[in-house]
N, C-alpha and C positions, 0 to 999 in steps of 0.2 A: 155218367151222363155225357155225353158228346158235344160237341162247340154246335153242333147243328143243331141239335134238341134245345139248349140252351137258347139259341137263339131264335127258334120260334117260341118258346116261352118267355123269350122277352117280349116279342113283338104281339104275342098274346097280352100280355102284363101291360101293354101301353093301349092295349082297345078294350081293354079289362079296367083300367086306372080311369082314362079320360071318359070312359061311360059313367063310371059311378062317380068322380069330379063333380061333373058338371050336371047330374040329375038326381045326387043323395048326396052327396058330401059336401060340396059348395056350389050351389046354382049361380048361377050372375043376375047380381040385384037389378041391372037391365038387360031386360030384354029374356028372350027365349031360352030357356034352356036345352030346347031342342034342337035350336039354331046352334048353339052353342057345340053339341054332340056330335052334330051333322058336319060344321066345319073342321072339328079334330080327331074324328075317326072315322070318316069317308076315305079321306088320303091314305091313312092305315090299311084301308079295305081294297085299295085298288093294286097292291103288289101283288092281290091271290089270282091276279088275270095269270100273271108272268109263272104263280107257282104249277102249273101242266107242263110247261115248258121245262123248266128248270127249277130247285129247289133254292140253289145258290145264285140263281138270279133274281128270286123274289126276294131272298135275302138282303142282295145287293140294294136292291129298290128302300125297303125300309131302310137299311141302315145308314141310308141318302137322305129320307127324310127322318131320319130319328136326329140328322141334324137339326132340323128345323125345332124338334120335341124339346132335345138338348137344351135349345136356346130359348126356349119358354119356360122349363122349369129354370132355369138360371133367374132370370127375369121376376118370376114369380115367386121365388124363393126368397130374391133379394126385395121384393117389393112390395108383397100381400103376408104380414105376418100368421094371418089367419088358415095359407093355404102352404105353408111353408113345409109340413113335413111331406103332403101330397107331390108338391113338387120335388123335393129330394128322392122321391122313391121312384118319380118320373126321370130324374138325372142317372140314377142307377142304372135304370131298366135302360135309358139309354147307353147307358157307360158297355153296359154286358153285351148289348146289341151291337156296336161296335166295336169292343173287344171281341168279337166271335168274330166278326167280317176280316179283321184283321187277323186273327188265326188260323181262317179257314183260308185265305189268300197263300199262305204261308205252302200250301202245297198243290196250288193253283201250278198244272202245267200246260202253256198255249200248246194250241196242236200245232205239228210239225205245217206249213205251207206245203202242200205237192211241187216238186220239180219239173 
């Protein structure tokens, strides 16, 4: 499997995770569940603009906000014992997503500037 395949399986794995979160696995005691899905996998959904363009720049997109993922499973790991392994497998999917960005950089070459 390739760091690229990898990491759209991640970035699947995180609108795959926060779909069933927040409307089978743990809904939030207030408020909407749907509200809830809308706000954490809308942001997920909008790097597929960039993926026409580029494959490794919708990469980039996610693995910018898989910050933000990161810091919610952290959060919620440390805070909601009820939703604690969900979140860890959220810090993973993040971990690999940005382990991929980081490896795929690794043989990032800028183009030459014309003289």
């Amino acid at each position: 499997m390739s760091a690229r395949t990898l990491g759209f399986a991640a970035w699947a794995g995180l609108v795959l995770l926060h779909t069933a979160w927040y409307l089978w696995l743990a809904p939030p005691a207030n408020g909407s569940p749907w509200l809830a899905v809308a706000l954490m996998v809308v942001p997920l959904l909008l790097p597929l603009t960039a993926l026409r363009a580029s494959a490794q720049r919708a990469l980039l997109w996610v693995g910018i906000l898989a910050l933000f993922y990161f810091c919610h499973g952290v959060v919620a790991a440390w805070g909601e014992p009820q939703v604690r392994a969900l979140a860890w497998i959220e810090i993973l999917l993040c971990l690999a997503l940005i382990g991929v960005l980081g490896w795929e950089s690794r043989n990032y070459k800028r183009p030459r500037k014309p003289q």
